[in-house]
C-alpha positions as CSV (number, residue, x, y, z in Angstrom):
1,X,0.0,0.0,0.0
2,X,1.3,3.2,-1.0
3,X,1.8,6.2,1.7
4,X,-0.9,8.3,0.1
5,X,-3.1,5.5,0.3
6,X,-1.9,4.3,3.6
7,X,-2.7,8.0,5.0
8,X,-6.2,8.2,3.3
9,X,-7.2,4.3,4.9
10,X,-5.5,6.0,8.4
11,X,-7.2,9.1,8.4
12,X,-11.3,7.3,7.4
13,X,-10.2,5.1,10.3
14,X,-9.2,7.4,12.6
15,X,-12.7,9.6,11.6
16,X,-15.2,6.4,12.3
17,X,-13.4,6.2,15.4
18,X,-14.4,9.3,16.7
19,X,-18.0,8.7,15.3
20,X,-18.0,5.7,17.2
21,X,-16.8,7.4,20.6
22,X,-19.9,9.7,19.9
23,X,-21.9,7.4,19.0
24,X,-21.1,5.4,22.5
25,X,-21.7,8.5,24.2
26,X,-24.9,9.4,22.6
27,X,-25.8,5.8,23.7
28,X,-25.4,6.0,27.0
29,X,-26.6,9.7,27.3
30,X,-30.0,8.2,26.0
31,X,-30.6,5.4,27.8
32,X,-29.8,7.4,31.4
33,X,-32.7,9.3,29.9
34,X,-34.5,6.9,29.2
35,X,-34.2,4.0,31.6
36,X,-32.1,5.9,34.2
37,X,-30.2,3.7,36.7
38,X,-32.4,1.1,38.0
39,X,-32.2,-2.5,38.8
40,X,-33.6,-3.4,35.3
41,X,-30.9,-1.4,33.8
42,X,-28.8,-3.1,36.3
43,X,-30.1,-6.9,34.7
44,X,-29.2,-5.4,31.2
45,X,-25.6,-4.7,32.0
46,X,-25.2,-7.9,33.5
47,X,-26.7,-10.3,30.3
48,X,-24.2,-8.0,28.2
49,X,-21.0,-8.8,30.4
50,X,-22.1,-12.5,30.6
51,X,-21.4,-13.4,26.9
52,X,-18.3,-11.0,26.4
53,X,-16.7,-12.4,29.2
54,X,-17.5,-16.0,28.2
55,X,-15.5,-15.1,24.6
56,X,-13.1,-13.8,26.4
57,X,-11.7,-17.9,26.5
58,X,-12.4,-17.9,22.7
59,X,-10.9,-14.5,22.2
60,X,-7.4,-15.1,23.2
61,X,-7.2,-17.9,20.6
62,X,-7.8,-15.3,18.3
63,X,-5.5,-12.3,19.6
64,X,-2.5,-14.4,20.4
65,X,-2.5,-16.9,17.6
66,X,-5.0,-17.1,14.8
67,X,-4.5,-13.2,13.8
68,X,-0.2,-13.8,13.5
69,X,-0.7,-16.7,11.7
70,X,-3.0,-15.6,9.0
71,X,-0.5,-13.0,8.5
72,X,2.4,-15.4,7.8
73,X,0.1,-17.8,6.0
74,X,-0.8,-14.9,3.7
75,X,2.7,-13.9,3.4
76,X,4.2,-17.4,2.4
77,X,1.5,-18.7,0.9
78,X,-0.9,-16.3,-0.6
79,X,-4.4,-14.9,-0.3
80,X,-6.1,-18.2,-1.6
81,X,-3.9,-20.4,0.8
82,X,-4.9,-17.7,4.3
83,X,-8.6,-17.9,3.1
84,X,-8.5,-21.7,3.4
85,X,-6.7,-21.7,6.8
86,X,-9.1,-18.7,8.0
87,X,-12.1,-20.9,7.2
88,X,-10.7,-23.6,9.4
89,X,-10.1,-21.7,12.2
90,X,-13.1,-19.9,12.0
91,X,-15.2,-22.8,11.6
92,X,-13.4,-24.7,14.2
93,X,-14.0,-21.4,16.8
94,X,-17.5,-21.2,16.1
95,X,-18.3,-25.0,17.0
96,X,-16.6,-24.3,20.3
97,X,-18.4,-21.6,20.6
98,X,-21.6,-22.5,19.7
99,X,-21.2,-25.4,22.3
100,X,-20.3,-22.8,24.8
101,X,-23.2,-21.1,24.0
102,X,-25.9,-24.5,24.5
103,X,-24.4,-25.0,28.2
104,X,-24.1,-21.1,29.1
105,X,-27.8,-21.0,28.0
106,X,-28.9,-23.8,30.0
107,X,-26.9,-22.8,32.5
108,X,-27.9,-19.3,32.7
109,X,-29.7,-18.4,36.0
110,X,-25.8,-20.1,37.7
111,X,-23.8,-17.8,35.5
112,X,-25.7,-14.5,36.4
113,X,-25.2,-16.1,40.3
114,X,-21.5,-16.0,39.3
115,X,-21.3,-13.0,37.8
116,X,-24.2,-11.1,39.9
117,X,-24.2,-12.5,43.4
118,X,-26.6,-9.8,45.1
119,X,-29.2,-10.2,42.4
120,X,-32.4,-11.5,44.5
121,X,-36.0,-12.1,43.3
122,X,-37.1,-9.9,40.1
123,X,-33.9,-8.8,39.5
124,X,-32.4,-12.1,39.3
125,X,-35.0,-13.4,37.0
126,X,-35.1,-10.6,35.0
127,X,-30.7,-10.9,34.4
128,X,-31.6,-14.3,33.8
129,X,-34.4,-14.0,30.9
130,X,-32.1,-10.9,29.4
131,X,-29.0,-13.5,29.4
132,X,-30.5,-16.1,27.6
133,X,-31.6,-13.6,24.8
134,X,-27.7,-11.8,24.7
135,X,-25.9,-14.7,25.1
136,X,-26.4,-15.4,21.4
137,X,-23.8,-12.2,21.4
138,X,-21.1,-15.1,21.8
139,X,-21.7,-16.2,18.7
140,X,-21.4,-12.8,16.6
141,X,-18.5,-12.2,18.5
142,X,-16.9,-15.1,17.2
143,X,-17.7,-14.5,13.3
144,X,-17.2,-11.0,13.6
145,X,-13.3,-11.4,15.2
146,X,-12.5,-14.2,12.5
147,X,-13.8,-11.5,9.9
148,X,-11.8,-8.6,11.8
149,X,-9.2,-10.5,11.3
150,X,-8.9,-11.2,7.8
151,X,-10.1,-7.5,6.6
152,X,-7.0,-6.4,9.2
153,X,-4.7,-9.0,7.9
154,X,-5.2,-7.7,3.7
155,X,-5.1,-4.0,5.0
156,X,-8.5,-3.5,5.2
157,X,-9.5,-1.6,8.2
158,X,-12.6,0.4,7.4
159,X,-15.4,-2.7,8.2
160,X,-13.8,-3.4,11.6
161,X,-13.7,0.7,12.5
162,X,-17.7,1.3,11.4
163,X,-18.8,-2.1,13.8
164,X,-17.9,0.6,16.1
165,X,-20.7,2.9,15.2
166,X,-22.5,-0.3,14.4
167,X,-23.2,-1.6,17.7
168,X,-24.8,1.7,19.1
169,X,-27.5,2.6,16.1
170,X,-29.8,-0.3,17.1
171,X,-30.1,0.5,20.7
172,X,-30.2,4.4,19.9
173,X,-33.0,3.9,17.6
174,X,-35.1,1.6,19.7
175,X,-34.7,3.9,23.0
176,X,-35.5,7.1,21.0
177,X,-38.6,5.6,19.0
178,X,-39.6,2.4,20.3
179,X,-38.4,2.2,24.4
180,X,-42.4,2.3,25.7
181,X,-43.1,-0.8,23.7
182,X,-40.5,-2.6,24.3
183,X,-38.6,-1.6,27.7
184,X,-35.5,-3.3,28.4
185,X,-36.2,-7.0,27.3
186,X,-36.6,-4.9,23.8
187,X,-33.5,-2.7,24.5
188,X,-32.0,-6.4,24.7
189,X,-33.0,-7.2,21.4
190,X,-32.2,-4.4,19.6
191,X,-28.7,-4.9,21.2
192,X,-28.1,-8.7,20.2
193,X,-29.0,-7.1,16.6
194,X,-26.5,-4.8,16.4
195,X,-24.1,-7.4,17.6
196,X,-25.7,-8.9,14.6
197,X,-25.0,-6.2,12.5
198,X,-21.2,-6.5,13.0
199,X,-21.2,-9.9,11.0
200,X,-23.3,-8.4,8.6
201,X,-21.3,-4.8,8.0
202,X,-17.9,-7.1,7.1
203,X,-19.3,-9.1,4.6
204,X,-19.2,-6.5,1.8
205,X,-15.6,-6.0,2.3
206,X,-15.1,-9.6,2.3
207,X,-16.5,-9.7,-1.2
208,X,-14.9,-6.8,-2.4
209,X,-11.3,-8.6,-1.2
210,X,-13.1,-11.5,-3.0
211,X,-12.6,-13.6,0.0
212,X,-14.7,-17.2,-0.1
213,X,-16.3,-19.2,2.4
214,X,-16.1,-22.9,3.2
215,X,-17.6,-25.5,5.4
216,X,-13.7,-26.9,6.0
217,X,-12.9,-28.5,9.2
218,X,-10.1,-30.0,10.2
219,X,-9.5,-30.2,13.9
220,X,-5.8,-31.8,13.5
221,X,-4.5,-28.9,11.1
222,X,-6.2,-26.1,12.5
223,X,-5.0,-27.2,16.5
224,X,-1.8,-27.8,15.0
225,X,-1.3,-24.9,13.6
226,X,-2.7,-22.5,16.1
227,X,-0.8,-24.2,19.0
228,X,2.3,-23.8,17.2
229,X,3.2,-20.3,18.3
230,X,1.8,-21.0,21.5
C-alpha cells in the first residue's frame, strides 16, 4: 500500500473512530434518559457482560494466535492459501463456541449467580431472561473477530472501524422511538442485533477482497497450527 493511500485508509479510520466514541456516548446519554439507573438497567448490564466475558476464553485464541498466523500464512502462501486456513479456524472457533453457547444457555440463571451475586428475586430473574436472549452475542463475537481479522490481515480496516458505530445505532433507535413498547427486554433485542450487524457490515468488504467461504474443518490442522506459536 502506498503512503498516500496508507494516510487516506488511516485518516477514514481514525474519523469512524471518533463517530463511534460519539456514538457510545450518545448511547449511553440516551438510555440514562430513558431508563435511568435502575435494577432493570442493572439486569441489562449484567446479560451483556455475561457473553463478552465468556468469549473472552475464545478470544485469546484469536488475539494471540489465529490473527499472526493468518498473516504469515498470507505472506508465504498467498491470499487463496490464508482464506482456506481462516475458514478452518473460523469454523473450528464457532463449534466451540456454539457449544459454549448451548451449556451457558442452559446454564444461565448459575452464571448470572457468578457473575451477579446480590441479584435477589425480580432482579435475578429478570438478568436471567435478558441473558438467555444476549448470550447469542457469543456467537457474533466469534464471526465478527474471524472476519476482523482477515479485513485487518489484507489492509483492510474500514469494516472493523464502522462495527464501532455499528453496535450503538440499534439500541439508539429503539430507546428514541420504540423504548415504551419494548422496555428493556426490547433494548436487549435491539442490542443482540446490532451485535448482529457486525457480521453483517464485514461481509461486503469480504466480497470486495473476494474472499470465499467454506464449510472446511479440520481439527488436527487447525489445533496444530494455532498451537504452534503458543
Amino acid at each position: 500500500m502506498s503512503n498516500k493511500k496508507l494516510f487516506k485508509s488511516a485518516s477514514i479510520v481514525a474519523f469512524i473512530t471518533i463517530l463511534g466514541k460519539f456514538a457510545g456516548l450518545l448511547k449511553n446519554t440516551v438510555q440514562g434518559k430513558v431508563f435511568g439507573t435502575t435494577w432493570a438497567t442493572d439486569a441489562y448490564t449484567v446479560s451483556l457482560n455475561i457473553p463478552t466475558v465468556l468469549y473472552s476464553i475464545i478470544g485469546v485464541a484469536v488475539s494471540t494466535a489465529f490473527i499472526p498466523l493468518l498473516n504469515e500464512t498470507y505472506a508465504k502462501r498467498g491470499k487463496d492459501e490464508m482464506f482456506d486456513f481462516a475458514n478452518n479456524i473460523m469454523n473450528i472457533l464457532f463449534l466451540f463456541s456454539f457449544a459454549i453457547f448451548i451449556i451457558a444457555w442452559i446454564f444461565s440463571p448459575m452464571l448470572v449467580k457468578l457473575m451477579a451475586s446480590n441479584f435477589t428475586g425480580e432482579k435475578f430473574k429478570l438478568a436471567v431472561s435478558l441473558t438467555k436472549i444476549s448470550i447469542v452475542n457469543m456467537l457474533f463475537l466469534s464471526m465478527s473477530a474471524g472476519f476482523t481479522a482477515i479485513l485487518q490481515t489484507l489492509n483492510d480496516f474500514t469494516a472493523p472501524a464502522l462495527n464501532g458505530i455499528l453496535i450503538d445505532i440499534p439500541p439508539i433507535v429503539f430507546m428514541l422511538f420504540f423504548a415504551k413498547y419494548g422496555g428493556i427486554v426490547g433494548l436487549t433485542i435491539y442490542t443482540t442485533v446490532a451485535f448482529g450487524l457486525q457480521v453483517v457490515n464485514q461481509i461486503p468488504w469480504l466480497i470486495k477482497n473476494k474472499y470465499r467461504y467454506s464449510f472446511k474443518i479440520d481439527f488436527n490442522e487447525g489445533l496444530k497450527e494455532v498451537s504452534h506459536p503458543l
